[in-house]
C-alpha positions in Angstrom: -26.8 60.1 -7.3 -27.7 60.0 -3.6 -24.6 59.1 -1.3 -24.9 59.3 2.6 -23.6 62.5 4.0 -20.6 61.6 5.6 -18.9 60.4 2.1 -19.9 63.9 0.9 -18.5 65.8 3.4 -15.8 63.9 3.3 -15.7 63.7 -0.3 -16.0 68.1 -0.5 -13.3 68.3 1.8 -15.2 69.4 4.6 -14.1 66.5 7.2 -12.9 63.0 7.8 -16.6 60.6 7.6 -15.6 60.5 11.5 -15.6 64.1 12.2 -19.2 64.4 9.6 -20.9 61.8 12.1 -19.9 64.6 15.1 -21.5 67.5 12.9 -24.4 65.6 11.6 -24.9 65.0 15.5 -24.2 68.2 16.0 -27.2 69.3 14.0 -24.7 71.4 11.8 -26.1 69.9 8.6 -28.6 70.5 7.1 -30.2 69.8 3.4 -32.5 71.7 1.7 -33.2 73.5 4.6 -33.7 70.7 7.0 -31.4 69.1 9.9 -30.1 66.0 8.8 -29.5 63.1 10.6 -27.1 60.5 10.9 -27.4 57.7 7.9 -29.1 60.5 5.7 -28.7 60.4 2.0 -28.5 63.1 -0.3 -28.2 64.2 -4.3 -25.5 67.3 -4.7 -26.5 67.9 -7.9 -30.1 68.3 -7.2 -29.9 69.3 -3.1 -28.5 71.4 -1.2 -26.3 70.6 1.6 -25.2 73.3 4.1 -22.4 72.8 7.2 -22.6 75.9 9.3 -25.0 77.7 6.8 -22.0 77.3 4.3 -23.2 75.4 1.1 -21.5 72.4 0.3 -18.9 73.0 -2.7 -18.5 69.7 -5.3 -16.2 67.0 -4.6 -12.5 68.3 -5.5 -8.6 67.3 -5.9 -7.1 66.1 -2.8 -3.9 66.7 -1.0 -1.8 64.2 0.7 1.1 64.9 2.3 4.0 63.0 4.6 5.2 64.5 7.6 8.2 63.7 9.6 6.6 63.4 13.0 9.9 64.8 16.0 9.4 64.2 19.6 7.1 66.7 21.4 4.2 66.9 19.0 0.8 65.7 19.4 -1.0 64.2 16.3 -4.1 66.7 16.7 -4.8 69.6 14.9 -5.7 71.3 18.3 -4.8 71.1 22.0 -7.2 72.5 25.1 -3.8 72.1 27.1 -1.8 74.3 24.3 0.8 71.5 23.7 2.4 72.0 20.4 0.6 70.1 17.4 1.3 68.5 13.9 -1.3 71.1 12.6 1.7 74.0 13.5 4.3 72.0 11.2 2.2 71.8 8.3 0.7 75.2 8.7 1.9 76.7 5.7 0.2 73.6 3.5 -2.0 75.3 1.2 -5.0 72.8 2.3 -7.3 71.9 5.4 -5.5 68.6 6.2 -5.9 66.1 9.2 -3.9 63.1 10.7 -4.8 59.9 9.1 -3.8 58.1 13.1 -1.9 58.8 15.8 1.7 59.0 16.7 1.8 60.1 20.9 3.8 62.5 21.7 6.5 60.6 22.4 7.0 58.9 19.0 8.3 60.1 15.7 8.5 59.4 12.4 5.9 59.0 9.5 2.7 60.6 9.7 0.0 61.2 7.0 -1.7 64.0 6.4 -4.9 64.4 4.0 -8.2 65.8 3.8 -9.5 62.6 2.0 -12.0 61.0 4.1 -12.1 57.8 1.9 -8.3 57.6 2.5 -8.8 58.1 6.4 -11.1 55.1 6.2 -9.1 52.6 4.6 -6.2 53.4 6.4 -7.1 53.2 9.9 -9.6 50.6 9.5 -8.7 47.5 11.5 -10.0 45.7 7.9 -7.7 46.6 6.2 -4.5 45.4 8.5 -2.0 48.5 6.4 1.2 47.3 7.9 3.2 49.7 10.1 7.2 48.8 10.8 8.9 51.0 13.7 12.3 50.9 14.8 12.8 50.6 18.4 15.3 51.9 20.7 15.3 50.3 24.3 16.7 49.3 27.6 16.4 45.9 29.1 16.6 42.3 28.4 16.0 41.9 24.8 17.2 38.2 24.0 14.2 37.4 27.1 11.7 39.6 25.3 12.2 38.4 21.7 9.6 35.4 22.4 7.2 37.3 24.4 6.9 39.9 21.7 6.5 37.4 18.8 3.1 36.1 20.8 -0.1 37.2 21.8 0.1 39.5 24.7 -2.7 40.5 27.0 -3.1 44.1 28.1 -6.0 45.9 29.5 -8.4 43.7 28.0 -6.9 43.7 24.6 -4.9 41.4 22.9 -1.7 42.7 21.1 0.2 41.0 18.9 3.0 41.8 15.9 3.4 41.1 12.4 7.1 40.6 13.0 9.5 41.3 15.9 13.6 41.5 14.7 16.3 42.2 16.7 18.2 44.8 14.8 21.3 45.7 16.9 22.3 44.9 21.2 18.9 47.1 22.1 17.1 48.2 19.5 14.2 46.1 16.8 12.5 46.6 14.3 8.7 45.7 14.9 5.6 45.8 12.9 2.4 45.7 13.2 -1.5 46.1 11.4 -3.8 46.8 14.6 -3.1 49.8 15.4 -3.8 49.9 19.4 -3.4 52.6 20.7 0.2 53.1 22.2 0.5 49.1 21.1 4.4 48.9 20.3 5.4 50.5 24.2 2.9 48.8 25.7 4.0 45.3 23.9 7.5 46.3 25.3 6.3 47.2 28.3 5.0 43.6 28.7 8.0 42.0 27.7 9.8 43.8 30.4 11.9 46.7 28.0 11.6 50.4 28.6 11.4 52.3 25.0 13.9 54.8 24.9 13.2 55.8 21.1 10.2 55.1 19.0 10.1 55.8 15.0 7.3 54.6 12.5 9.3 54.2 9.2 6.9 52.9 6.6 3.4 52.5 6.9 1.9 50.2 3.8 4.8 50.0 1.3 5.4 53.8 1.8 8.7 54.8 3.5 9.7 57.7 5.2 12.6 58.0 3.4 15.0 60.9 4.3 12.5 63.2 5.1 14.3 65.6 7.8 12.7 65.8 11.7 10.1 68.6 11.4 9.4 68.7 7.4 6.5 68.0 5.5 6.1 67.6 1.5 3.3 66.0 -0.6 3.2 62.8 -2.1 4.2 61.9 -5.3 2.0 60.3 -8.0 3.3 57.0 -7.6 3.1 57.2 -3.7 -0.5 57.9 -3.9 -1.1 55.2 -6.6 0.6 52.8 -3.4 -1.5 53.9 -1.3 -4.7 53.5 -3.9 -5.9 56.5 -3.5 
């Protein structure tokens, strides 16, 4: 059956749909011979699809793993300005596997890895609003920010705005939200006048991190993929 290339790259393995768009683009497809381009459909059973003159191999198993994001990292799986990366912490996972989001540098906590495309997708994709709680740690005027937080707030020409906001202890809340912005949660603080002192994603969906150490990785569980409807 003919699917567009980017669900079949994704699909092998190869890439996130995203990253197929850059290699279609790229002229690094090609089937039966030919360039592709992007919104091309193809047959794997009866075509053949090449990345990099490497044949396309048939739709597999995936992997999906949780990560316990520390402080220092960036959620890449490279860095031209050799910062140190997520990819170093799960480099002994026996698959290719890429961020599904972002956590900056800054931030910690829960961060998916996977090298589902399909997954990627419905994850990230505004459409789906996947709920994201954070715990907060900050400095300022909290009782003052509560209201500002729980509305709309206007920032660089987007519009921000939380799920919930709870105050959890003298400084620190828990907050969630669906968008997905980036750097939403301390820029949202920012706005309500608070400096974020410490930020950590706890659940993302009705997946929590759990007790996960700083630093570890391990893959998830049957039932935690079945959550996720993968």
């Amino acid at each position: 059956m003919e699917e567009r290339l980017q669900k079949l790259l994704s699909a092998a393995g190869v890439c996130s749909r995203r990253q197929a768009e850059a290699y279609i683009l790229a002229g690094r497809v090609t089937v039966n011979g030919c360039q592709a381009g992007l919104g091309d459909k193809a047959d794997p059973a009866r075509d053949r699809i090449e990345v990099d003159g490497v044949r396309l191999s048939a739709a597999r198993s995936h992997t999906y793993i949780m990560l316990n994001k520390p402080r220092g990292y960036v959620t890449t799986l490279s860095d031209e300005r050799g910062r140190k990366t997520v990819a170093q912490l799960v480099a002994d996972c026996p698959a290719r596997v890429w961020p599904v989001g972002r956590l900056d540098m800054d931030s910690e906590g829960l961060l998916l890895l996977t090298d589902d495309g399909g997954l990627t997708q419905r994850l990230t994709h505004p459409s789906h609003a996947v709920e994201k709680e954070y715990h907060v740690q900050v400095l300022g005027d909290v009782g003052r920010a509560l209201p500002i937080l729980s509305a709309p707030i206007f920032d660089d020409g987007d519009e921000l705005t939380a799920d919930r906001v709870e105050r959890t202890g003298a400084h620190t809340l828990t907050v969630v939200i669906h968008q997905g912005k980036k750097r939403q949660v301390r820029r949202m603080c920012a706005a309500a006048g608070l400096r974020v002192e410490r930020l950590r994603r706890v659940r993302e969906g009705e997946l929590p991190l759990g007790g996960l150490k700083p630093g570890r990785w391990r893959f998830l569980t049957v039932e935690e993929q079945a959550v996720l409807q993968v």
